[in-house]
C-alpha positions in Angstrom: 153.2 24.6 1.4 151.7 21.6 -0.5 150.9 22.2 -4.2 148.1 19.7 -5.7 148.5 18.9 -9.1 145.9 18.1 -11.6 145.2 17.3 -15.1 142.4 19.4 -15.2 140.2 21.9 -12.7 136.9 22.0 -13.5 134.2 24.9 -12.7 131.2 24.2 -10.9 129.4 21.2 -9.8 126.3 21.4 -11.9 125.4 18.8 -15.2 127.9 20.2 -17.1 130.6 19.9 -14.5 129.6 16.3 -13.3 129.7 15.1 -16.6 132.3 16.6 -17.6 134.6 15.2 -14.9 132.8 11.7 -14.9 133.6 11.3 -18.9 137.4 12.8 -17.8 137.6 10.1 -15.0 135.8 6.9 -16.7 137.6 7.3 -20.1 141.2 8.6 -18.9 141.9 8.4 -15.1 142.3 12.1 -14.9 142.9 13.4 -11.8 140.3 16.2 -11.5 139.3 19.1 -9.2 136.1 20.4 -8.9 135.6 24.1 -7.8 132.2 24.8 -6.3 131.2 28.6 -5.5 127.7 26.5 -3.9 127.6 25.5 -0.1 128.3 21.7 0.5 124.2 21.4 0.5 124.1 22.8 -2.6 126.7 20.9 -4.9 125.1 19.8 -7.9 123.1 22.8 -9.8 120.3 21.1 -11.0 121.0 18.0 -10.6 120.4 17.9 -6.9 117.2 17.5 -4.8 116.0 19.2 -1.6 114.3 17.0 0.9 111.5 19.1 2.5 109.0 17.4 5.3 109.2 13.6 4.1 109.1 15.3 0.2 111.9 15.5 -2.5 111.8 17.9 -4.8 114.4 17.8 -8.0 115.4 21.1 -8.3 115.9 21.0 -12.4 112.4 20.0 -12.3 110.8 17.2 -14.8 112.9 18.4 -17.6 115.5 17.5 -16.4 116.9 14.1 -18.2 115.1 14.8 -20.9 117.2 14.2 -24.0 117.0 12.1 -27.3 120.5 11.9 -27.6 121.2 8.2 -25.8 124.9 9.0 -24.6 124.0 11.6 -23.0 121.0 10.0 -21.0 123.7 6.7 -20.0 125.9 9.1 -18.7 123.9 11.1 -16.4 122.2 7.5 -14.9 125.3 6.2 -14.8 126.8 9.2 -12.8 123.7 9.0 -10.5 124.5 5.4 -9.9 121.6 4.2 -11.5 119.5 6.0 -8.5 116.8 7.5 -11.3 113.1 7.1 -11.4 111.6 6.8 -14.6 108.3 8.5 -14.5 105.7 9.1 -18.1 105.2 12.7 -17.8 102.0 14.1 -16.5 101.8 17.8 -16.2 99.0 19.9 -15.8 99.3 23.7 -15.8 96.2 25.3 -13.5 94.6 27.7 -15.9 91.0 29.8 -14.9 90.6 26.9 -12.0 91.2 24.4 -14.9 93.7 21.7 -15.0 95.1 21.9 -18.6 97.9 19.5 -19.4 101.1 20.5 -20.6 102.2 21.8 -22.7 99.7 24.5 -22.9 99.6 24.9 -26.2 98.6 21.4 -26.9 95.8 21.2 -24.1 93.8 23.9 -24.7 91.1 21.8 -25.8 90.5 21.2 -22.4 89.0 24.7 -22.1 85.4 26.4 -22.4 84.6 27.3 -25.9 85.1 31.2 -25.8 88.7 30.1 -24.5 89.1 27.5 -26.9 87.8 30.4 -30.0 90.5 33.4 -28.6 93.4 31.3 -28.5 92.9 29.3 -31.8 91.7 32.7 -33.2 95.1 34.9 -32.1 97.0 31.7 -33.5 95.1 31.8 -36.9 95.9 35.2 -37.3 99.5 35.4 -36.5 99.9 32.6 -39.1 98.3 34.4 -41.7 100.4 37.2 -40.9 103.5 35.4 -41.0 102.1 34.0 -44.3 101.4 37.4 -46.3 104.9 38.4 -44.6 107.3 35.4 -45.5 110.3 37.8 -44.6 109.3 38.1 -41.1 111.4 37.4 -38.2 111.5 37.6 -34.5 114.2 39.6 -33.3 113.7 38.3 -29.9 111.9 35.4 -27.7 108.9 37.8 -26.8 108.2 38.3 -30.9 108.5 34.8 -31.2 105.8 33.8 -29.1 103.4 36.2 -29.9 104.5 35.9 -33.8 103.3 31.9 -33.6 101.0 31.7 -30.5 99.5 35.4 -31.5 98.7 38.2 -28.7 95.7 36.6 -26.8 97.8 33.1 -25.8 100.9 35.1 -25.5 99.5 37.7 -23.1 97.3 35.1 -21.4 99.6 32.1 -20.5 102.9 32.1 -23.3 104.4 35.4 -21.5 103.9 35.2 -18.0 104.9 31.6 -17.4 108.6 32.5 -19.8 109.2 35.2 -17.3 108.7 33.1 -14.5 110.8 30.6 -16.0 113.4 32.6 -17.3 113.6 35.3 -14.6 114.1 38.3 -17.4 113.2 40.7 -20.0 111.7 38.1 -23.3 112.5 41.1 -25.5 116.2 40.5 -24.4 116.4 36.9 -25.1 117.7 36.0 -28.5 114.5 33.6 -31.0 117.0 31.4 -32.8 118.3 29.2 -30.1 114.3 28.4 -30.6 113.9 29.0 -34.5 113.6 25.0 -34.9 112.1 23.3 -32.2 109.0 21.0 -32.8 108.6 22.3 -35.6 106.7 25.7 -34.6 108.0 27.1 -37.8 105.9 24.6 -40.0 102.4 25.3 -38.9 101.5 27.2 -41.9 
């Protein structure tokens, strides 16, 4: 029986895997394994791409290297062989037969004024809520969006397009892996 011996076994073949045993490889000649629970086709997590009628489709989608941290962005390109294209992003979500861009929150000017009134008014009126009650705190991700984006926003776009995302419950996802990002807190 042969017995293979390595400096490290890693788990998976997704970003944190790759670059994982990429840094491992580049910076100390490790010899690594790689354990994959995916089918040969589907090696990569989110960092692969699916080829369907002439089209390629990331399967991470356009999030997917972004990052401000600039180590992390040469190592992914480097990994991927500098095979990247580098796009300016141009999303639009398709809102009432209405092409808002993205993020939705930023776009709704794009909308018809009675639109434009609810969501600005649910927003106004969570943040004077969250004013007159300074000790307030979402004890989950579906609090969190209605406590900043208010009920009309949250019921209308903010919630259904999280559960899609996220594929569960928002009232079982933990707020303060979101507390501080872009500055949502600050609005008041």
């Amino acid at each position: 029986m042969r017995v293979n011996i390595y400096d490290e076994v890693i788990l998976g073949a997704g970003w944190a895997g790759l670059l994982y045993a990429n840094m491992k490889l580049t910076n100390y000649n490790y010899k690594i394994a790689i354990i994959e629970k995916e089918t040969e086709n589907e090696k990569g997590g989110l960092l692969r791409s699916e080829t369907i009628n002439r089209f390629t489709f990331d399967i991470g989608g356009p999030h997917l290297l972004f990052s401000k941290d600039i180590n992390i962005l040469t190592s992914i390109i480097k990994l991927l062989d500098n095979n990247v294209t580098k796009r300016e992003r141009n999303n639009y979500v398709l809102y009432n037969n209405k092409l808002v861009p993205y993020p939705f929150e930023n776009g709704v000017y794009v909308l018809d004024p009675e639109a434009r009134v609810n969501f600005i008014k649910g927003i106004i009126e969570h943040m004077m809520f969250i004013s007159e009650n300074k000790e307030w705190k979402p004890r989950n991700f579906l609090e969190w969006i209605t406590g900043f984006f208010g009920d009309y926003m949250a019921n209308e776009y903010l919630i259904p397009y999280n559960k899609k995302i996220w594929k569960k419950p928002l009232e079982n996802m933990a707020a303060d892996w979101f507390l501080h990002r872009e500055g949502y807190l600050f609005l008041i």
